[in-house]
Backbone bond lengths (Angstrom), bond angles and torsions (degrees), N, CA, C in turn:
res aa  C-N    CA-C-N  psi(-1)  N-CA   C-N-CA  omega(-1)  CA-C   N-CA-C  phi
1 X - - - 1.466 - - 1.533 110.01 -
2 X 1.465 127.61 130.64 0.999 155.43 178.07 1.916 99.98 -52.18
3 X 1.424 98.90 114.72 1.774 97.60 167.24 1.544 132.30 -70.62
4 X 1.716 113.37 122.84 1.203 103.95 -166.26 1.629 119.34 -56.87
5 X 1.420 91.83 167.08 1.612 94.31 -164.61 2.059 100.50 -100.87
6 X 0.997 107.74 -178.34 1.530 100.29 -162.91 1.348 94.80 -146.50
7 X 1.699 125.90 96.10 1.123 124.26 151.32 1.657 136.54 -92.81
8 X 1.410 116.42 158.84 0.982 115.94 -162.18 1.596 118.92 -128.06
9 X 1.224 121.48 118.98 1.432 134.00 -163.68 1.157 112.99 -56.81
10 X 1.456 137.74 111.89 1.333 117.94 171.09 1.756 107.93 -106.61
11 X 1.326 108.39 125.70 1.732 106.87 -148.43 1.893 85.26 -118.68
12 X 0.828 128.88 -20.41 1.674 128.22 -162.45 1.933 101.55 -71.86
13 X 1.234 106.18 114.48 1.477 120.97 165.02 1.818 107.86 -52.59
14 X 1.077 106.31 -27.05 1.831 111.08 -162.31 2.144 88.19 -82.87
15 X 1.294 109.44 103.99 1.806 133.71 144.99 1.792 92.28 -9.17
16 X 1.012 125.74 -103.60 1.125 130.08 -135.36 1.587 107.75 -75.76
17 X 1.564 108.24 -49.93 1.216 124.68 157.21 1.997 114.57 -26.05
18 X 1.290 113.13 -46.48 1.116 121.64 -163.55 1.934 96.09 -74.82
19 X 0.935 116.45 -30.23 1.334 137.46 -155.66 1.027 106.49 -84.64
20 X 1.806 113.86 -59.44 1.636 113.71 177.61 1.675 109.41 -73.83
21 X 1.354 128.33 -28.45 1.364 109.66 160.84 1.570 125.01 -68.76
22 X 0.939 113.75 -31.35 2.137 118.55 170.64 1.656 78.81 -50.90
23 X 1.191 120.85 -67.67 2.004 117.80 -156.03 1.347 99.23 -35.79
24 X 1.569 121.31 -52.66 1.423 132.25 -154.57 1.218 117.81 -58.48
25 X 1.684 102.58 -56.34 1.664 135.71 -176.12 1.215 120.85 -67.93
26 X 1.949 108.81 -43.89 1.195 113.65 -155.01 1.989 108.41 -50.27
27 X 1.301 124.47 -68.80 1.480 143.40 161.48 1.338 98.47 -2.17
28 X 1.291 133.91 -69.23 1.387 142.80 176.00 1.190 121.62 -67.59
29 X 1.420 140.38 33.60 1.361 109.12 -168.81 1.697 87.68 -176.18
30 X 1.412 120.99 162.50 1.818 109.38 -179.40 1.203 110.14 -104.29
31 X 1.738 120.72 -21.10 1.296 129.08 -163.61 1.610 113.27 -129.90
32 X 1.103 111.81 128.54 1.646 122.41 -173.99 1.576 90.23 -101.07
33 X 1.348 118.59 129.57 1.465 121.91 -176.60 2.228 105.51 -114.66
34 X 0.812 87.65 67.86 1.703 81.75 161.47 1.718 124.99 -29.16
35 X 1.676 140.39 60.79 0.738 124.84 -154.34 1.374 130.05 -62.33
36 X 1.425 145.57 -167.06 1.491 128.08 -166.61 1.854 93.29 -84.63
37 X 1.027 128.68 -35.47 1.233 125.80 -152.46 1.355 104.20 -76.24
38 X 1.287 108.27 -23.52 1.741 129.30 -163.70 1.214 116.35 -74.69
39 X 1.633 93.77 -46.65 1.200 115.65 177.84 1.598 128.02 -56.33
40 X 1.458 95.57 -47.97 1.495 110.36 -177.26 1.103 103.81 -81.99
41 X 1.191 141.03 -28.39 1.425 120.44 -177.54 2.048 113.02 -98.12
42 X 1.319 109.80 4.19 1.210 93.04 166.32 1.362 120.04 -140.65
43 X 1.953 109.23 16.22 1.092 111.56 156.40 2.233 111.41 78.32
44 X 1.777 88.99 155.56 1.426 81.45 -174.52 1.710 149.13 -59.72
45 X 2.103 79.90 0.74 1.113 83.91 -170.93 1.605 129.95 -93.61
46 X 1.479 91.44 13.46 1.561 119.64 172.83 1.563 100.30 -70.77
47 X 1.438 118.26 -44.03 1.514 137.56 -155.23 1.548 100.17 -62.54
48 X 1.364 112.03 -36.55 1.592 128.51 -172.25 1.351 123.42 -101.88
49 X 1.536 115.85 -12.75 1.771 118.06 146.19 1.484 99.46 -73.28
50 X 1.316 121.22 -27.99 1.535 96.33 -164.50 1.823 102.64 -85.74
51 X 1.243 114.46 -3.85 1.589 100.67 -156.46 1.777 80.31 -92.34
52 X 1.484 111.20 -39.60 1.504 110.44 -167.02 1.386 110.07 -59.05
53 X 1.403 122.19 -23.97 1.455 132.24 -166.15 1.460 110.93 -98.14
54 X 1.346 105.28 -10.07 1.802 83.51 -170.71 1.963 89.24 -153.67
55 X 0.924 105.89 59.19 1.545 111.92 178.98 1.503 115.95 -61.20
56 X 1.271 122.19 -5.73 1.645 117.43 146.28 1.051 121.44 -99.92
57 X 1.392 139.96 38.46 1.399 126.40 138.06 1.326 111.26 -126.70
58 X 1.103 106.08 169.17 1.407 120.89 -178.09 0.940 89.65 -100.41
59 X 1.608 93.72 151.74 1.855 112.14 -173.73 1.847 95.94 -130.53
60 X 1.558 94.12 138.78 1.793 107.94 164.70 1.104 97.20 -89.47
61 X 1.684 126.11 141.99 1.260 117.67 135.69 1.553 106.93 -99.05
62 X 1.327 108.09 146.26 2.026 113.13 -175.89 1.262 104.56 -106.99
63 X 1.077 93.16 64.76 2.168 103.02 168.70 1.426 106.41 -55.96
64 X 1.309 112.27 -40.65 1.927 101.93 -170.12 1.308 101.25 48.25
65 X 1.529 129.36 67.45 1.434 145.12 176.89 1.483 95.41 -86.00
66 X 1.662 109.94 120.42 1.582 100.93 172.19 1.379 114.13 -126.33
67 X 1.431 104.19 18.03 1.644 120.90 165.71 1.457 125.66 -148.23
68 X 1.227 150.25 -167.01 1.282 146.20 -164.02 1.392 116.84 6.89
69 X 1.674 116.52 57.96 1.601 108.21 -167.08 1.599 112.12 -52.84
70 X 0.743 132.16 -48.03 1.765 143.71 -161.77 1.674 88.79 -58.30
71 X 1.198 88.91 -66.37 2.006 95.32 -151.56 1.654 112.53 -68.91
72 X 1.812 117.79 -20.08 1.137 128.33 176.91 1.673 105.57 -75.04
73 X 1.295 117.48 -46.84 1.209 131.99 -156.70 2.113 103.19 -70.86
74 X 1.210 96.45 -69.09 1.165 123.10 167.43 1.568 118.75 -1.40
75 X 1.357 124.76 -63.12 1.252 141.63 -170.93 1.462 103.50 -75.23
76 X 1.698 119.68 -42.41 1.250 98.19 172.87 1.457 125.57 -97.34
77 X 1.203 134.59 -0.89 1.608 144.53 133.47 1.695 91.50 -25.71
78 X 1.143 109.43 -86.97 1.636 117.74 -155.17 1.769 100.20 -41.79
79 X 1.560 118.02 -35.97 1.992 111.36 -156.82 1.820 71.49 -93.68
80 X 1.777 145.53 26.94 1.267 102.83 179.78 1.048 122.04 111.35
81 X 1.222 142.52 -22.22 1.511 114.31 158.31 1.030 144.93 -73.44
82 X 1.041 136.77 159.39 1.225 133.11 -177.31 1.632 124.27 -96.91
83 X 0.878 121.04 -20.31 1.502 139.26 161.84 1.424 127.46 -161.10
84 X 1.541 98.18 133.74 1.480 113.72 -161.06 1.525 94.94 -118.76
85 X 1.577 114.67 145.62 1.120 127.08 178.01 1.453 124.80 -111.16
86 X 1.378 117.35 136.92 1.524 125.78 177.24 1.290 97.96 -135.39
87 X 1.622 91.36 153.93 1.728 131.78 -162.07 1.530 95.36 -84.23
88 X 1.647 100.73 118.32 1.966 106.03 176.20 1.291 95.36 -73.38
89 X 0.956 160.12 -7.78 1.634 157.97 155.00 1.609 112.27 -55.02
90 X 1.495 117.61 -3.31 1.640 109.35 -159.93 1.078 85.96 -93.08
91 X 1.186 120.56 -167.01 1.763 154.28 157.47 1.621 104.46 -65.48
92 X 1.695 112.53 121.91 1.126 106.76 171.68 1.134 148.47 -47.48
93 X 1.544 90.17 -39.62 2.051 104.80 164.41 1.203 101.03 -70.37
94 X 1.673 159.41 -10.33 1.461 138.02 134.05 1.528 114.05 -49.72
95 X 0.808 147.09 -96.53 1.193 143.83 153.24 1.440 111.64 19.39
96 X 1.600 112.92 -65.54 1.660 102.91 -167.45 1.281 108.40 -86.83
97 X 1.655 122.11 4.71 1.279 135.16 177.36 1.456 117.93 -76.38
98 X 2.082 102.66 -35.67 1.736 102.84 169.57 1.265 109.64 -79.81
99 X 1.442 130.37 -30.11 1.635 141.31 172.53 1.315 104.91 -28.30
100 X 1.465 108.37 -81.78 1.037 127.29 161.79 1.531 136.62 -23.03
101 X 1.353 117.43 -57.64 1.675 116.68 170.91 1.529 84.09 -72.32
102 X 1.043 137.97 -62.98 1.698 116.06 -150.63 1.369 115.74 -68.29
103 X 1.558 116.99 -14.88 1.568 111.01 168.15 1.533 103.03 -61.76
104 X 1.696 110.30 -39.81 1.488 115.55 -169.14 1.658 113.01 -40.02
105 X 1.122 91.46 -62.89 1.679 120.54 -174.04 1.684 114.64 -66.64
106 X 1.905 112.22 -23.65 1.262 115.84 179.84 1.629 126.50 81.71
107 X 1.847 92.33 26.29 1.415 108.43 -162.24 1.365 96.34 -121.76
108 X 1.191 126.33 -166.56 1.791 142.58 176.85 0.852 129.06 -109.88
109 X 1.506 126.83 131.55 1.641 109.71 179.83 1.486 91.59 -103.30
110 X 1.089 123.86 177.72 1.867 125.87 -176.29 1.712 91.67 -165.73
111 X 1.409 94.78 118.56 1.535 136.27 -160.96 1.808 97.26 -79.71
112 X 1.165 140.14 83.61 1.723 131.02 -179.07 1.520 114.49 -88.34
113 X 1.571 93.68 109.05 1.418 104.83 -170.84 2.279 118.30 -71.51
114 X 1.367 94.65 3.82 1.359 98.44 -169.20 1.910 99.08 -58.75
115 X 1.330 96.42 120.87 1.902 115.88 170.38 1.458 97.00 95.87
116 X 1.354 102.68 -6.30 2.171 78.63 -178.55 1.405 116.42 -87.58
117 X 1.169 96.99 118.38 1.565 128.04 -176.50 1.813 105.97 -28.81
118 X 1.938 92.21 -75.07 1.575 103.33 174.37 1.678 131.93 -94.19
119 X 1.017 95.15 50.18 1.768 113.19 -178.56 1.650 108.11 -34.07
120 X 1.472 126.98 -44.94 1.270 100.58 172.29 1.582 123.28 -64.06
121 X 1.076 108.79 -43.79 1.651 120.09 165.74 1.432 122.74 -21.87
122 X 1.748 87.66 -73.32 1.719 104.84 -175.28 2.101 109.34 -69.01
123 X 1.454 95.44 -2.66 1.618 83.46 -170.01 1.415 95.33 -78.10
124 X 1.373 106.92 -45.89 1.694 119.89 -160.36 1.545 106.35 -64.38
125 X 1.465 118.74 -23.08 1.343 137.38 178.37 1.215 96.51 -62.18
126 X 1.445 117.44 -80.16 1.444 128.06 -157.50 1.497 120.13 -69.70
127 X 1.613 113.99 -9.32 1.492 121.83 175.49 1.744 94.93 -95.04
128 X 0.835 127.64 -16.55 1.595 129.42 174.58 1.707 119.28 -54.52
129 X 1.535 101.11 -43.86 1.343 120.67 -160.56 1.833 96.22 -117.83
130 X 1.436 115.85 19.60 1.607 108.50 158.41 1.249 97.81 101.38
131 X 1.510 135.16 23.34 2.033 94.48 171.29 1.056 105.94 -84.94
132 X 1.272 114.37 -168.77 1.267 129.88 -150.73 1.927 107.59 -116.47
133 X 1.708 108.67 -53.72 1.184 123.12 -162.84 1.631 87.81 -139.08
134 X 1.383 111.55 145.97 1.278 139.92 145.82 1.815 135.46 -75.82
135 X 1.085 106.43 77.21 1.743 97.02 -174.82 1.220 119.13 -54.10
136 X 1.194 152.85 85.10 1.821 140.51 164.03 1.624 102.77 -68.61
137 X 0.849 93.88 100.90 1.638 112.90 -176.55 1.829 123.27 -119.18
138 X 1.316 116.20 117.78 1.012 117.51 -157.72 1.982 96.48 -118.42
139 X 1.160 105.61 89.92 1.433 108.78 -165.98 1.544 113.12 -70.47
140 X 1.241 114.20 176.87 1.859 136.72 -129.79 1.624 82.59 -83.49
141 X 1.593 122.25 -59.03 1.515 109.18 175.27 1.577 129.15 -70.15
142 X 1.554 100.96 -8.63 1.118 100.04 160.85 1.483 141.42 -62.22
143 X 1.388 88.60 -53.18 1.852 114.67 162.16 1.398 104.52 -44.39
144 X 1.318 132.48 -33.34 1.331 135.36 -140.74 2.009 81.93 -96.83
145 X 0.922 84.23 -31.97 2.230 96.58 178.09 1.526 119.84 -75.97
146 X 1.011 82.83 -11.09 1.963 90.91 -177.59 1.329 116.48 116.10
147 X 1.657 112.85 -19.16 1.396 114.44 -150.47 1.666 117.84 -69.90
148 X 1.006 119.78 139.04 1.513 121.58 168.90 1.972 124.81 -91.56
149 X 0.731 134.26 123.53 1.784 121.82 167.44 1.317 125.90 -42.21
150 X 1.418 125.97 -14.50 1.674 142.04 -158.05 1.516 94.77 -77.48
151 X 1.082 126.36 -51.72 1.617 100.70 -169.35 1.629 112.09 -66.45
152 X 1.468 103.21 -57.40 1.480 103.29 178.02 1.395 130.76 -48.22
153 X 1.936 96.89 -21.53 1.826 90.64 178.21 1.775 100.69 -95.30
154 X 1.343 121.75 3.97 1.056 110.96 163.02 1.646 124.36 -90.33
155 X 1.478 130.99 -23.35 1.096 137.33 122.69 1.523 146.23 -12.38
156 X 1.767 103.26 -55.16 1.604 112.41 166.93 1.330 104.22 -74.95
157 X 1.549 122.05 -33.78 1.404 111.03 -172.38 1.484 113.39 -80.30
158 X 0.762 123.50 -2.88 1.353 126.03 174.30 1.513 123.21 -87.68
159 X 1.451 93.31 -21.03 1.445 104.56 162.64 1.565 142.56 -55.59
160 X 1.320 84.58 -22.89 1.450 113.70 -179.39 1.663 118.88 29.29
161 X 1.375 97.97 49.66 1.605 104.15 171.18 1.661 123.21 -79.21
162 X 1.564 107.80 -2.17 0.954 101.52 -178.89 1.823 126.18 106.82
163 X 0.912 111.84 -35.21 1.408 138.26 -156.56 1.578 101.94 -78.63
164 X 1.061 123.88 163.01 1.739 135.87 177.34 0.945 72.73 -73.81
165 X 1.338 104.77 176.23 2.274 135.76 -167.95 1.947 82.22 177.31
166 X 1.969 89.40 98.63 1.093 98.51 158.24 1.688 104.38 -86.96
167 X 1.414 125.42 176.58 1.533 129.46 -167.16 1.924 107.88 -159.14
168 X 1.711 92.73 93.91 1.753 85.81 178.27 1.411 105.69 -128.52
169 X 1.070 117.94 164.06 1.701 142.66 173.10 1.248 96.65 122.52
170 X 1.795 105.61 135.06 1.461 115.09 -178.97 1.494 133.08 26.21
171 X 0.835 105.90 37.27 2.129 126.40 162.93 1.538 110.26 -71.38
172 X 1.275 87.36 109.58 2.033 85.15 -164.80 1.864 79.78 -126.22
173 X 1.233 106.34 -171.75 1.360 123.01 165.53 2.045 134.69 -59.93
174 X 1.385 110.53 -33.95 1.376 148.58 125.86 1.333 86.61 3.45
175 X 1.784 96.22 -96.54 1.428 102.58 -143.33 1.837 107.62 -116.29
176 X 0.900 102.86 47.08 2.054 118.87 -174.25 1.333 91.96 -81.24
177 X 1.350 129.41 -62.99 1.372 125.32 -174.78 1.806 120.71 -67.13
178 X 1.488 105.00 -22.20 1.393 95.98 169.84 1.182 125.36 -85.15
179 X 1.535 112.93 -12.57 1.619 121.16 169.16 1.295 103.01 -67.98
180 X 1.504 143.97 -61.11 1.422 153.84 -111.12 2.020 76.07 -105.17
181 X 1.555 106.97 -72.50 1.613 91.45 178.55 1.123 140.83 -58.02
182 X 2.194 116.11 10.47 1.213 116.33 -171.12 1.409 91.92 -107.17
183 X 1.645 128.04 -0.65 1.449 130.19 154.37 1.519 93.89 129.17
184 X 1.389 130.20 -3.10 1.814 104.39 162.80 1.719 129.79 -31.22
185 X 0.773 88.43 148.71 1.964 90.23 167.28 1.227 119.40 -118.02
186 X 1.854 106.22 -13.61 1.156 128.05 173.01 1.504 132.80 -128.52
187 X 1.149 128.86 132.65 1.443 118.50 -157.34 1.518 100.84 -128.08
188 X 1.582 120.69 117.39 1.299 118.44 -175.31 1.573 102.47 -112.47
189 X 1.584 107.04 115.93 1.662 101.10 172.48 1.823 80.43 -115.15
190 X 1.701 90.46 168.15 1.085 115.20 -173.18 1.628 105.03 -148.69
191 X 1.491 110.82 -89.07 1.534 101.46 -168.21 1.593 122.36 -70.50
192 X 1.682 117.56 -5.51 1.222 152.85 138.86 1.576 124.69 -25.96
193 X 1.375 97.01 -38.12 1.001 114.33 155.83 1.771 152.69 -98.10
194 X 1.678 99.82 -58.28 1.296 132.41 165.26 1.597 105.27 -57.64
195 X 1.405 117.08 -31.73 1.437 107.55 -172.72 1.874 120.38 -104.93
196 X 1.418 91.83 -1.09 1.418 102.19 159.70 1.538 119.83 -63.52
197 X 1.693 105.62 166.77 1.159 91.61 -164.49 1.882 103.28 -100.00
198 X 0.972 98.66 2.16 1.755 114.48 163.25 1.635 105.82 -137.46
199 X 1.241 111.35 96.88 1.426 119.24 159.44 1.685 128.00 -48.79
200 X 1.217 117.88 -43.87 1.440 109.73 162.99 1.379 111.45 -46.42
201 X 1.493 110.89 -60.99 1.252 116.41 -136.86 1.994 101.68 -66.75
202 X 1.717 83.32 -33.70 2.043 89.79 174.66 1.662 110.18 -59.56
203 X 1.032 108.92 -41.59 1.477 127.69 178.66 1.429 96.70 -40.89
204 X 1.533 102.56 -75.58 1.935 99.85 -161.09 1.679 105.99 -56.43
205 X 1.108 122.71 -52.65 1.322 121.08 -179.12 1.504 117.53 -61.11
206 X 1.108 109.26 -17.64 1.876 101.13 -177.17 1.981 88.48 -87.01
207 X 1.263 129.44 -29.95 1.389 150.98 155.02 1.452 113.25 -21.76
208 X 1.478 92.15 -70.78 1.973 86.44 -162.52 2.275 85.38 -93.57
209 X 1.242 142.01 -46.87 1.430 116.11 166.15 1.088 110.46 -28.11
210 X 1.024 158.14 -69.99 1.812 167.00 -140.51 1.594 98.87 -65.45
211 X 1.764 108.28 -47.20 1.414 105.43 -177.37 1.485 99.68 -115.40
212 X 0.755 109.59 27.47 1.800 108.15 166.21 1.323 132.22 47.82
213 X 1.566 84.57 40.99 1.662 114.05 -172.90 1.465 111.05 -79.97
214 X 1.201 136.59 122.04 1.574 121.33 167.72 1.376 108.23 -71.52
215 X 1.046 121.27 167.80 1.632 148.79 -150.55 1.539 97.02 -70.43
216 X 1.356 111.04 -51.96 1.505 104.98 174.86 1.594 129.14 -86.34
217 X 1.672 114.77 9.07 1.222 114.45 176.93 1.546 114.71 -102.79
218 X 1.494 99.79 14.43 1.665 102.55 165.71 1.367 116.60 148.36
219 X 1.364 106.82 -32.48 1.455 113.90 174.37 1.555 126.62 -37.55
220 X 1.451 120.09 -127.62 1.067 129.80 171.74 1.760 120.15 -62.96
221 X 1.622 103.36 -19.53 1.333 104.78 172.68 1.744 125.25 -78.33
222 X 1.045 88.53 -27.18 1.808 115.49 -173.93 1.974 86.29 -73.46
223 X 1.445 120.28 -69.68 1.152 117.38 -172.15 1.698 116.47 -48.48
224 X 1.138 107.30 -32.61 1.633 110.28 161.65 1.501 126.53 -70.21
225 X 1.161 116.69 -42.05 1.148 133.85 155.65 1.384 124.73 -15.61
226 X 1.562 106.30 -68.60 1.662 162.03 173.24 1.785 89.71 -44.34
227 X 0.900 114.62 -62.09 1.350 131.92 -163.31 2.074 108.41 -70.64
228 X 1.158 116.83 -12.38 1.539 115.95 -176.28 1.038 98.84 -138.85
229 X 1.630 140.27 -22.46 1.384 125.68 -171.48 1.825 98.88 -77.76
């Protein structure tokens, strides 16, 4: 079985700010996540310092596109990303519209189930017509509600469509290994990270837990390591 991959939220509206933490993180982590808020307020041309700057990872941008999938999606495929996200709440022909450009381009679309009512429904829907990844996403006011991601990612996984099952809201170090054994393929920490008081260092360790690395087979020890050799 393929080791999960470990992306990382970049949620900060502040340009540069966003930039010198990707510098910090990027080394540690497989996925640079452009978050929705990030996105919109500083535009694609954030999308294209980050692709020029860190050309081994793949980067999400989190459009949460819930209309014109093709034509929204499109532009940022082309500056470089690697996976673009649409809202399982849209219209299916949106949906098979980002499918679609990202087969074009040879990239992913990843389906974010945050508010959809009938998630088994819409999964079996949206793996029908080509996505790629499953978001179980348990969003920022949600968290603020109590809510956890664990039932729903135990739900999609049971689905067994096959598909990546990315897995975000509150993924800290805690609980990395109970996501990854409840069947993620993808592990999104965010404030887990960014709100540590060394972001690498949260990075490598939420890193090698995820793949069930001990401390000295690369993880957080390797990142120290990194740091004096």
């Amino acid at each position: 079985m393929a080791k999960p991959l470990v992306q990382m939220a970049l949620d900060s509206l502040d340009f540069d700010a966003t930039v010198a933490l990707a510098t910090k993180v990027a080394p540690h982590v497989d996925i640079l996540e452009i978050g929705t808020p990030c996105i919109k307020h500083n535009g694609i041309e954030l999308l294209k310092v980050l692709r020029a700057k860190f050309p081994n990872n793949k980067i999400l941008v989190d459009l949460k596109t819930a209309d014109a999938g093709y034509y929204e999606a499109e532009p940022f495929f082309k500056a470089g990303a690697d996976i673009v996200t649409v809202l399982g709440i849209s219209d299916i022909g949106t949906i098979k519209g980002v499918v679609d450009v990202a087969n074009k381009y040879g990239k992913e679309a990843q389906v974010d189930l945050i508010s959809v009512p009938n998630k088994a429904e819409v999964v079996k829907a949206v793996a029908a017509v080509g996505a790629h990844i499953i978001g179980v996403h348990t969003g920022l006011d949600q968290q603020a509600a109590g809510q956890t991601p664990f039932s729903d990612l135990a739900l999609v996984a049971g689905l067994n469509t096959g598909l990546k099952i990315s897995v975000a809201g509150g993924v800290k170090a805690a609980t990395v290994k109970q996501v990854v054994d409840a069947g993620a393929t993808i592990v999104v920490a965010g404030a887990a990270i960014y709100g540590a008081a060394d972001p690498a260092a949260a990075a490598a360790e939420i890193t090698a837990l995820a793949r069930g690395e001990s401390a000295s087979s690369g993880g957080l020890f390797g990142w120290l390591k990194g740091l004096f050799s």
